[in-house]
C-alpha positions as CSV (number, residue, x, y, z in Angstrom):
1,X,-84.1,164.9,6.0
2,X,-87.0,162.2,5.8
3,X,-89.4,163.0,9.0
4,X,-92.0,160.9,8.9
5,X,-92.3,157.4,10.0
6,X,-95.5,155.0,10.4
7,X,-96.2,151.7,12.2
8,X,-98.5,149.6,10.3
9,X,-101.1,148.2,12.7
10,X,-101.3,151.9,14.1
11,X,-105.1,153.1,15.2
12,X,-104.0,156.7,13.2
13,X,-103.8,157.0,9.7
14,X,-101.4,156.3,7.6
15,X,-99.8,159.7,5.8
16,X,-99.7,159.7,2.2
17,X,-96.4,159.0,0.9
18,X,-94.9,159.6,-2.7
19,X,-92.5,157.1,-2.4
20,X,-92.0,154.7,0.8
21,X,-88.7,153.3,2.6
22,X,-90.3,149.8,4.2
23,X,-88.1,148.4,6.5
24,X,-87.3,145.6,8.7
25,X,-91.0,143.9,8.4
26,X,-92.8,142.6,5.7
27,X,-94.3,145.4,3.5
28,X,-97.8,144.7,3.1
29,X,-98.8,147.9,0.8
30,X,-95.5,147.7,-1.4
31,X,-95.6,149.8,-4.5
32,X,-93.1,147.9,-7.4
33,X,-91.3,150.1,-9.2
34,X,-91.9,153.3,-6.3
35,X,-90.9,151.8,-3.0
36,X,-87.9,150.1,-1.6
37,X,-87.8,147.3,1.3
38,X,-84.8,147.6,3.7
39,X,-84.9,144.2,5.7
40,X,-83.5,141.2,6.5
41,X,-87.0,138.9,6.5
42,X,-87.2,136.3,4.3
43,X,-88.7,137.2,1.4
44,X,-87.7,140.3,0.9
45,X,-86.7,142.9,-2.0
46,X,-84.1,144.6,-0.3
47,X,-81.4,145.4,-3.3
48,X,-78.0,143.5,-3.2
49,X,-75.8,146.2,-2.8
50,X,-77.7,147.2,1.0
51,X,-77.6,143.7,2.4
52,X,-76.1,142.9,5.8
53,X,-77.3,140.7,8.1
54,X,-79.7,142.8,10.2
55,X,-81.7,145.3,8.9
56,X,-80.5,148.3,11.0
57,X,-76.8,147.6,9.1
58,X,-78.8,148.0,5.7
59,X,-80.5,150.6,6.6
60,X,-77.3,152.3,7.4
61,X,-75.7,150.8,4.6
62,X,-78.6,152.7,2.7
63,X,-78.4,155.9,5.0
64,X,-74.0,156.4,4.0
65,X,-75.2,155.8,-0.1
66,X,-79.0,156.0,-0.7
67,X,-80.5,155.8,-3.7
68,X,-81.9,158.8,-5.5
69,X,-85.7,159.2,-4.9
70,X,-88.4,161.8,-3.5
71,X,-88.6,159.6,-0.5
72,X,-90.9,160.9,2.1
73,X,-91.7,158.6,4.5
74,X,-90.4,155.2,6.3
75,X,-92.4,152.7,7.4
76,X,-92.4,148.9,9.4
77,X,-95.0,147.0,10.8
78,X,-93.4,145.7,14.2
79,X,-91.8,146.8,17.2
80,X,-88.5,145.2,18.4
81,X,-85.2,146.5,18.9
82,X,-83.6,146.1,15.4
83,X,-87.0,147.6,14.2
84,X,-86.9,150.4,16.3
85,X,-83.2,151.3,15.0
86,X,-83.9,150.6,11.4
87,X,-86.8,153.7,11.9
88,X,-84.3,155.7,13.5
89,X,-81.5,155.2,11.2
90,X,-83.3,156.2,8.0
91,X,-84.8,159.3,10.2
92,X,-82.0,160.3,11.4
93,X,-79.2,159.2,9.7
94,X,-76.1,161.8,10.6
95,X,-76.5,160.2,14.4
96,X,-76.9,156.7,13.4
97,X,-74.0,156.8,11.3
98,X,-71.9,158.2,14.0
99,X,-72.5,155.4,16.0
100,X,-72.8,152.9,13.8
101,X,-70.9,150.4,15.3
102,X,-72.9,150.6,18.6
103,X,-77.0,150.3,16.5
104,X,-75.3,147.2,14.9
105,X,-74.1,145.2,18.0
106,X,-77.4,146.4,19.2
107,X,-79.8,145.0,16.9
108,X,-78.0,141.9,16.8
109,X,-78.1,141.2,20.3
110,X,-82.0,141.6,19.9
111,X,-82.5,139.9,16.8
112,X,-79.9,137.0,17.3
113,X,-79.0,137.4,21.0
114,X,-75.5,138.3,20.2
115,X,-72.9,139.9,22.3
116,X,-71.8,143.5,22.1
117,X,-69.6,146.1,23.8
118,X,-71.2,148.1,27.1
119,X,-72.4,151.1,24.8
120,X,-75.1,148.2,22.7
121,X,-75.6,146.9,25.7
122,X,-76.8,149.9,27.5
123,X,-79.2,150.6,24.2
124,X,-80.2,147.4,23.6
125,X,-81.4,147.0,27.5
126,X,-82.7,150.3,27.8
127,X,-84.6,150.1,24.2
128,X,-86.2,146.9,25.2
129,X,-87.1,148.6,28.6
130,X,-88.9,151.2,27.2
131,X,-90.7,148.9,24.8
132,X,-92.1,146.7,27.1
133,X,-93.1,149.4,29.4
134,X,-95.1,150.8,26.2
135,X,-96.8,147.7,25.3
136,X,-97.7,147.3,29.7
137,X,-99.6,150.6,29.4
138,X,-100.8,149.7,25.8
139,X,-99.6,152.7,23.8
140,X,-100.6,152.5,20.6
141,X,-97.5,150.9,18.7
142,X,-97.2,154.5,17.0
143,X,-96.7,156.3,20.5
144,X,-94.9,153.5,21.6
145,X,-92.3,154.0,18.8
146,X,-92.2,158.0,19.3
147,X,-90.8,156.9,22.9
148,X,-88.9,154.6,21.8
149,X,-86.9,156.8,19.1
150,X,-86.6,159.6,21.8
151,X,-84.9,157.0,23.8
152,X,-82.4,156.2,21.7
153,X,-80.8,159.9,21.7
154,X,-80.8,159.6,25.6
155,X,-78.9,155.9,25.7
156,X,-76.9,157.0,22.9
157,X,-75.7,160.3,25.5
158,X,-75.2,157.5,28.1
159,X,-78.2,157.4,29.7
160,X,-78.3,154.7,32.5
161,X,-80.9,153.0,35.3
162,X,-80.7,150.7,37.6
163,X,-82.9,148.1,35.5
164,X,-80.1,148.3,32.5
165,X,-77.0,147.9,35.3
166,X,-78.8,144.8,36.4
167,X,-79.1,143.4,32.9
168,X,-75.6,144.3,32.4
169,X,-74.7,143.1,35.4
170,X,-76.5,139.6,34.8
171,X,-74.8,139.2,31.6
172,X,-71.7,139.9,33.0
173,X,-72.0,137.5,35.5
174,X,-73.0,134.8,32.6
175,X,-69.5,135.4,31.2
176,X,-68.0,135.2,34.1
177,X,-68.8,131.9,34.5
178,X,-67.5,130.7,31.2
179,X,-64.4,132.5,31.9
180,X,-63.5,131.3,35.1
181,X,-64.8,127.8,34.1
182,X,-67.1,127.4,36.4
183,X,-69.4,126.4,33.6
184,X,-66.9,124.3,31.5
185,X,-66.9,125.4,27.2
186,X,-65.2,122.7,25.0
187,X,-64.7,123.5,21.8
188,X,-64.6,120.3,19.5
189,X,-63.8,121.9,15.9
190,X,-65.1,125.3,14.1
191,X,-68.6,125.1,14.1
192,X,-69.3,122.9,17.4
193,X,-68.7,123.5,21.1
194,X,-70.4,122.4,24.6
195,X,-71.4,124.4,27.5
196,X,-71.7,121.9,30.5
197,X,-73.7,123.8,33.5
198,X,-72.4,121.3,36.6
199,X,-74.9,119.8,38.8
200,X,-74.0,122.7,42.0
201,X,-75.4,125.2,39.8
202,X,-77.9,123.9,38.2
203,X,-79.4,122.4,41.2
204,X,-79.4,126.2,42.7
205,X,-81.2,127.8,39.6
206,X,-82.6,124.7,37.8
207,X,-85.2,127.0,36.4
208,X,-82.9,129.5,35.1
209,X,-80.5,126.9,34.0
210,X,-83.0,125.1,31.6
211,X,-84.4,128.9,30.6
212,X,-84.5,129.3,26.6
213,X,-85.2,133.4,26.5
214,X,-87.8,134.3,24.1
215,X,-86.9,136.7,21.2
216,X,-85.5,139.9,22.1
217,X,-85.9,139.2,25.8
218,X,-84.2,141.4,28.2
219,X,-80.7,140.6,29.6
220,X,-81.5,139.4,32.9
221,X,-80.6,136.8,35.5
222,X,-83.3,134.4,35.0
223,X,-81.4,132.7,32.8
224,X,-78.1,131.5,34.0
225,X,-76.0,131.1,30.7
226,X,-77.3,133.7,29.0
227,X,-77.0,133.3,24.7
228,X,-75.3,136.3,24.7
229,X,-72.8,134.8,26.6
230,X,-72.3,132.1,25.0
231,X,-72.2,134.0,21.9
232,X,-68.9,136.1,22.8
233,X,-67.2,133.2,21.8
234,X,-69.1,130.9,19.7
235,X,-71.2,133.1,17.7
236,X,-71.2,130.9,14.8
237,X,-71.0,127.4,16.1
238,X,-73.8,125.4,16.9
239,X,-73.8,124.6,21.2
240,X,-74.7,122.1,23.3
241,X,-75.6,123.3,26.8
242,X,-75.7,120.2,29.3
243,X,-77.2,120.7,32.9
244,X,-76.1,118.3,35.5
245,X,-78.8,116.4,37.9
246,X,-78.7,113.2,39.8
247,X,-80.5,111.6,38.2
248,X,-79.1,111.9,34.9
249,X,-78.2,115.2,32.1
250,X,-80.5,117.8,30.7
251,X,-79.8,118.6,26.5
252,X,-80.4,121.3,24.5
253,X,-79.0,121.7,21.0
254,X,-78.6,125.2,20.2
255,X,-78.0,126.2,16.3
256,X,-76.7,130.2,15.8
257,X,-79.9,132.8,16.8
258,X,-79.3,134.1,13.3
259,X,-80.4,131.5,11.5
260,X,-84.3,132.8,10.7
261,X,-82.9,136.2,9.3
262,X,-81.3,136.2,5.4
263,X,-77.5,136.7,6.8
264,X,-74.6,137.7,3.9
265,X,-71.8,137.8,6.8
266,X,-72.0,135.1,8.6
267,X,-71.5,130.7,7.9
268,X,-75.4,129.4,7.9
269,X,-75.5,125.9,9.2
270,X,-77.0,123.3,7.4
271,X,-81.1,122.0,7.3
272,X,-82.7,125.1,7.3
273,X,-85.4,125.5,4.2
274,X,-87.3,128.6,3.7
275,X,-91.0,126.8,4.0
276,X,-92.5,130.1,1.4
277,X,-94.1,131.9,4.8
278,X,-93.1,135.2,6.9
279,X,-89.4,134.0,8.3
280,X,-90.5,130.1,8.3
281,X,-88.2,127.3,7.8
282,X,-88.2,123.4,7.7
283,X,-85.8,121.7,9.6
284,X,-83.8,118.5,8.0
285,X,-80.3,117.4,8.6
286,X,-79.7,114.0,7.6
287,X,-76.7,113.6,9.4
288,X,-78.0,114.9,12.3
289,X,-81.3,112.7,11.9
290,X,-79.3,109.2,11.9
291,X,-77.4,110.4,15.1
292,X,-80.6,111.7,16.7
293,X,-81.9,108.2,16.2
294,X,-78.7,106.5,17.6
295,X,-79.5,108.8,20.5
296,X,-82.9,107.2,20.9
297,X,-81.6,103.3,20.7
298,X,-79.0,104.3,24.0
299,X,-81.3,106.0,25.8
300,X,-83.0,104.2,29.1
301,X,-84.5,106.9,30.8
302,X,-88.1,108.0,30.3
303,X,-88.6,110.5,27.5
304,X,-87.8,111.3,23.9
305,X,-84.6,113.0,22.2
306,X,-87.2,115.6,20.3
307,X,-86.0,117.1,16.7
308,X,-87.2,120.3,15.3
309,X,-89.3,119.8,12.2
310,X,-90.5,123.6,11.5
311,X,-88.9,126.5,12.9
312,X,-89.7,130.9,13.3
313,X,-87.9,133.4,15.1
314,X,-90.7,132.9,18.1
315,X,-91.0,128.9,18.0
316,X,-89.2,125.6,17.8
317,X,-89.4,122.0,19.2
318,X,-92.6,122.8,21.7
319,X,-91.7,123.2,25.1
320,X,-88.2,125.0,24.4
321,X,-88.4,127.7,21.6
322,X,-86.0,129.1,18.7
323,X,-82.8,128.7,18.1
324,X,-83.4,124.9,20.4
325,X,-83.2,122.2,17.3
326,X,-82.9,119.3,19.4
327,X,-83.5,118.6,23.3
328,X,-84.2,115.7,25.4
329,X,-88.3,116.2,26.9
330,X,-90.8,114.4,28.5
331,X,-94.1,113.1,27.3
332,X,-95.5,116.7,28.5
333,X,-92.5,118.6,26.2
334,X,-90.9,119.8,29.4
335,X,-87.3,118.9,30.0
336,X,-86.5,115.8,31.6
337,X,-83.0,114.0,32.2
338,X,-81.4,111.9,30.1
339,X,-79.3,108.7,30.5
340,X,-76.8,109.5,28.4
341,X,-73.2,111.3,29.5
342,X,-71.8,114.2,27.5
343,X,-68.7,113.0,26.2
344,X,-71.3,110.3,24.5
345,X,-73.2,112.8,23.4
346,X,-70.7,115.7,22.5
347,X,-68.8,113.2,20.4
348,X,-71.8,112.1,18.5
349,X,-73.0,115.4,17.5
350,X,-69.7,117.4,17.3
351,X,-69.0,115.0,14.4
352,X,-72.0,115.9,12.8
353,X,-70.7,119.5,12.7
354,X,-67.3,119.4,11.8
């Protein structure tokens, strides 16, 4: 079995290697012809027959047929959840496989903020946890991943705290509300829907209401419709998520948190255009450009219907962040409320998807 693993970036050396698994980040020190890439970043040279849409699922796609090689060591260059799995899966590959299921649902949630069953959740929570507490007490991103790895056998065993119930809890809670109604989903076709937040709530937990959580954020109540929710159901539809005021409607268009990553399983939605850099996109939609516009000629409150012109995993339309394509701001890119009612706007821009 492989046993050694290096984070590029680490303050201790890098072993020698005769032949080098890379995965999930971009392999700086790639040998053609010697090593192989096992990711899902864009560009990458991760060979067809592996590809999935994270790069934990290659790596176990890899780990149930690998190539022949005198591979010797495995290496990434970042520290995230679907990082931290694709390690663990090529180290140790009889365990990963027999949960398979679970890493998968796991990495996604992380990389994509997509939902998964109690078990992902629990490692995907308690991962990110331990994570966070390595970079607070910066650990060298080597040590850090050492916990990290350890960690996984003990959530896999069903480890628990009360810091993962709460973020269990809060996402609970988030689909709770869809499911009950009390934050209304209307699905207009396959590949748009609306999540309207009604002014009760929102006016309770504005903050958390308007909240766009940063990549591979914990699960936690400060936002109040959490994207994982949202994407039980609507995984691969693009969602509006309106927020109620009195004086007016907060917007934020959401397009599928996969979008950044090279997918093989999933639709892709249209205007994203790999700009040539590390997981970098332009934005254009023509479509949705001549509504956007339309939406700027009806508007009479102060502010600016705001479309997303470059996008990265981390960033979008300033003010709001990835997988936000389009929101209604202010002249200080804060959130602001707009004029316009949502069956105006949900008709205008569900036609655009359909």
């Amino acid at each position: 079995m492989l046993d050694k693993f290096y984070i590029l970036g680490s303050k201790f050396e890098q072993p020698k290697s005769k032949q080098t698994i890379f995965v999930d980040g971009s392999p700086e020190v790639f040998r053609e012809g010697k090593d192989i890439e096992l990711s899902h970043w864009l560009p990458n040279r991760t060979p067809k027959k592996f590809k999935a849409d994270t790069s934990t699922e290659i790596c176990l796609n890899f780990a149930s047929n690998p190539l022949s090689g005198n591979w010797d060591l495995v290496v990434n260059n970042h520290i995230d959840v679907d990082g931290i799995l694709s390690v663990f899966t090529i180290l140790h590959n009889e365990t990963a496989l027999q949960n398979r299921e679970i890493l998968v649902q796991a990495a996604e949630m992380g990389d994509f903020s997509s939902y998964g069953k109690t078990e992902a959740q629990i490692l995907f929570q308690g991962l990110t946890l331990k994570m966070l507490e390595g970079k607070s007490k910066n650990l060298d991103v080597f040590k850090n991943y050492k916990k990290c790895l350890e960690e996984v056998f003990l959530l896999l065993d069903g480890k628990i705290t009360s810091e993962i119930e709460e973020g269990i809890s809060a996402l609970k809670k988030s689909v709770s509300k869809i499911e009950k109604s009390e934050i209304e989903r209307k699905v207009f076709n396959q590949r748009f829907v609306s999540y309207s937040i009604p002014q009760n709530l929102a006016k309770k937990n504005l903050n958390s209401a308007l909240n766009v959580p940063k990549f591979n954020s914990l699960l936690s109540e400060e936002t109040l419709l959490l994207p994982q929710a949202r994407n039980k159901f609507d995984k691969e539809k693009v969602q509006l998520v309106c927020a109620e005021n009195e004086n007016g409607w907060f917007y934020d268009l959401h397009y599928p948190g996969f979008m950044w990553a090279e997918t093989v399983n999933v639709w892709r939605a249209e205007g994203f255009e790999f700009s040539g850099s590390t997981n970098g996109y332009f934005y254009g939609f023509p479509k949705l450009e001549k509504v956007v516009s339309e939406l700027r000629e009806l508007e009479t409150n102060f502010g600016i219907w705001v479309l997303a012109k470059e996008l990265t995993p981390f960033s979008s339309i300033k003010g709001r962040g990835f997988p936000v394509i389009l929101s209604f701001l202010n002249s200080e890119s804060k959130p602001t409320q707009s004029s316009l009612k949502p069956e105006l706007v949900e008709k205008m821009l569900s036609e655009v998807f359909n």
